[in-house]
C-alpha positions, 0 to 999 in steps of 0.5 A: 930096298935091296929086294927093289933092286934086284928085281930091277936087276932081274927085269932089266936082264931077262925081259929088256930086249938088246937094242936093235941093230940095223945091219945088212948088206947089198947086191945089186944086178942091174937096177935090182938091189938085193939086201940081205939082213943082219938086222936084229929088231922086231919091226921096222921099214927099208927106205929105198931113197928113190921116192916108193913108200917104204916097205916094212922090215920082216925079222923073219925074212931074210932078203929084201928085194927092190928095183928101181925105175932108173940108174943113178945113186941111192941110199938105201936105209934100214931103220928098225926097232924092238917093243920098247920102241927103241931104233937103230938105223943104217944107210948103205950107198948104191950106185946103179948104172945099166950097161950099154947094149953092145 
């Protein structure tokens, strides 16, 4: 009995991985946004929210760029993972306007 629950100890500590976080944070230029990741997880996709496939989430890549079509408000959403399959999302406002030539 006691040598099952250490060794359910032991694997819950050393092989599970920490659930994901879906953190990060935006820039935008124009119509361009920039989103530098904070994410921790090992797969997942960005979601622009204006209707463009989704684009897979690299932990090794550490801005994602995006450019949409026109101004307006969006919700740009991180949904990431790790192996177990366990997720974690976030969703970060934007509003995107283009300046009037002068």
């Amino acid at each position: 009995g006691s040598l099952a629950t250490y060794g359910t100890a032991v694997v819950d500590r050393v092989v599970k991985p920490g659930k994901p976080v879906a953190n990060f944070a935006v820039t935008a230029d124009g119509l361009t946004v920039t989103c530098e990741s904070r994410a921790t997880g090992e797969s997942g996709w960005w979601d622009f929210g204006d209707g463009t496939p989704l684009e897979p989430f690299d932990a090794g890549q550490p801005t994602q760029t995006h450019t949409y079509a026109k101004p307006g408000s969006y919700a740009v959403k991180l949904t990431v993972r790790n192996f177990l399959a366990e997720e974690n999302e976030r969703t970060v406002p934007v509003d995107l306007w283009v300046a009037p030539d002068a």
